[in-house]
C-alpha positions, -999 to +999 in steps of 0.1 A: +299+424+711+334+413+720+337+373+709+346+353+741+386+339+750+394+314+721+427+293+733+445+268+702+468+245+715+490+237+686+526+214+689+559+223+708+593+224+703+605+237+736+637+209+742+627+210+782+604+216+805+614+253+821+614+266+855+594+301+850+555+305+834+564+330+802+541+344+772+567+355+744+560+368+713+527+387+713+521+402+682+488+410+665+485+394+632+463+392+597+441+369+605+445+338+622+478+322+620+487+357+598+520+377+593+526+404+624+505+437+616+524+467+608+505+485+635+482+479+662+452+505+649+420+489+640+389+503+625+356+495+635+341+463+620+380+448+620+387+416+642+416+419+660+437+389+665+462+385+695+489+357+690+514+345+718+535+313+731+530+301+766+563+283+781+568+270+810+540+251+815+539+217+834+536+185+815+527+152+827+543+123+810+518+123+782+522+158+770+494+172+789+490+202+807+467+220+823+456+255+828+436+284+831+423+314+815+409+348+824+408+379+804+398+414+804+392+444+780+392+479+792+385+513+774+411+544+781+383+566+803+361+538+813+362+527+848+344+497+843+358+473+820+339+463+786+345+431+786+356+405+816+358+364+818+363+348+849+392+320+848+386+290+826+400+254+831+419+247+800+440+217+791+463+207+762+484+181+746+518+189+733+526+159+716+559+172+704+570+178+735+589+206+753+563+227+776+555+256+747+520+261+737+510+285+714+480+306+721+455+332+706+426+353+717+404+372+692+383+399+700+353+408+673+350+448+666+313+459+659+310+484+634+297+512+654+330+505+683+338+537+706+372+547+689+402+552+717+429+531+733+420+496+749+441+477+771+434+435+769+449+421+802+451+382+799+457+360+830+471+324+824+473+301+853+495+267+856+472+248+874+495+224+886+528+244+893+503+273+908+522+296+885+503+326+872+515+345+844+499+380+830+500+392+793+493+430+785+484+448+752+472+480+740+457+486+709+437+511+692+404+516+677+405+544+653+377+567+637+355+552+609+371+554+574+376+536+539+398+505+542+402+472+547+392+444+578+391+411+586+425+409+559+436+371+561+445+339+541+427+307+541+433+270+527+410+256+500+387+244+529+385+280+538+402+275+572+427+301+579+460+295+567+497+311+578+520+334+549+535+297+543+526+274+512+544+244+493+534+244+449+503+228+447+484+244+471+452+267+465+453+298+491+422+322+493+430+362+504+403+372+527+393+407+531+363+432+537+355+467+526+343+493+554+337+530+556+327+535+516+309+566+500+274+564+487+263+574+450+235+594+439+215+560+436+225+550+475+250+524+459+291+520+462+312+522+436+344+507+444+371+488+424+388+465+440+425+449+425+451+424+437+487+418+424+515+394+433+551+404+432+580+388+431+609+387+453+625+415+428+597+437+431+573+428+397+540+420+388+538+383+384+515+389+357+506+416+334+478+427+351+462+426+384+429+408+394+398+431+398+364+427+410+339+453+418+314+464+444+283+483+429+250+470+441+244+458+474+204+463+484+186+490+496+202+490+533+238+491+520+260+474+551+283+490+569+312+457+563+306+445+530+328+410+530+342+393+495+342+362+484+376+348+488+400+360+454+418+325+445+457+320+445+469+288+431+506+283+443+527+272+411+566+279+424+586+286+454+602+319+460+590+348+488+560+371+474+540+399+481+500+403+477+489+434+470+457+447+474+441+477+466+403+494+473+395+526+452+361+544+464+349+557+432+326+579+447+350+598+472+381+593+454+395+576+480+425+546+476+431+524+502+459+493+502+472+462+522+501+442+517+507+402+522+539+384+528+534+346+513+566+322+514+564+296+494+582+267+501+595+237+485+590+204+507+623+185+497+639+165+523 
């Protein structure tokens, strides 16, 4: 099923309030809070993440606003829409200041998803100014296939995380396997490995992490989620995660790449 509207309010740095209701910089992302995807194809069993900035917006004088929210998600070929929500009061505190408020709406894939091209319309509604403003994206869902979903960092506390960290930190990478090959035995047989490189281009280390999916039950599923691989953060500089799935059984290979700056926190 498609997972409902979910709005974060986060903090603004807008300098003044503005005259016109915008959304700016939609992009879907790795995960929540993630880098930009390089596309905007998903396979079945992915989640796709929408992430945008609302400005405009009127704020009282404590930083609040308030709003509303209506969505809807249509198949290309479909008259009838697949998913649609009915406008929801929202409100928010932007304690910053400024009249930006970042936003995000996530929409949960089920494995056996209709491939084709689907159009999310999202209405947002200034409930005081009586501004409305409308956000439009297409995406597509593509056939089933080996790869990766649900690609995505996360803090120690396993909330997700942006491609920013200071030294110190511990990062998980979050991933999922989809669309593997059966053995003889009804089993996968897939390697999985990850790599960091530096900002030149090299291995941080001689070699990668692996792991390995081989036995999963009798009623293999079809998204097959790992446990999250462990990155402690040691020194700044801008890397790249690398990971890679090989289906033993098919001979297929299948990768994903990361951005992760790391920062230093000096004044």
């Amino acid at each position: 099923m498609w997972a409902p509207l979910a709005l974060a309010a986060a903090l603004g740095f807008a300098p003044a309030q503005a005259d016109t209701l915008e959304v700016k910089g939609a992009r879907f992302t790795n995960g929540l809070f993630g880098q930009e995807r390089a596309d905007s194809k998903f396979l079945p069993g992915d989640v796709v993440f929408l992430m945008f900035d609302v400005e405009g917006l009127k704020v009282d004088k404590n930083g609040r606003v308030l709003y509303s929210v209506a969505t809807e998600l249509t198949l290309k070929g479909k008259a009838k829409a697949i998913h649609k929500r009915d406008p929801e009061d929202l409100q928010a505190l932007l304690h910053l200041g400024g009249s930006r408020l970042p936003s995000w709406h996530r929409s949960v894939l089920n494995p056996d998803t209709q491939p084709g091209s689907y159009t999310l319309k999202i209405t947002l509604t200034d409930r005081v100014a009586k501004k409305t403003v409308l956000l439009t994206r297409t995406f597509e869902v593509v056939p089933k296939k080996f790869g990766f979903v649900r690609v995505g960092l996360s803090a120690a506390s396993g909330d997700p995380t942006p491609p920013i960290a200071v030294p110190g930190q511990l990062i998980g990478v979050n991933f999922a396997i989809t669309g593997y090959a059966l053995n003889k035995k009804g089993q996968p047989d897939v390697t999985i490995e990850l790599r960091v490189l530096d900002s030149a281009g090299q291995p941080t280390l001689r070699r990668p992490y692996t792991g390995e999916l081989k036995s999963i039950g009798a009623t293999p599923p079809a998204i097959v989620p790992f446990d999250a691989i462990p990155l402690p953060i040691n020194q700044s500089g801008r890397f790249k995660i690398e990971l890679k799935a090989i289906d033993n059984v098919a001979k297929k290979t299948v990768e994903q790449v990361l951005d992760l700056n790391v920062i230093e926190p000096k004044k």
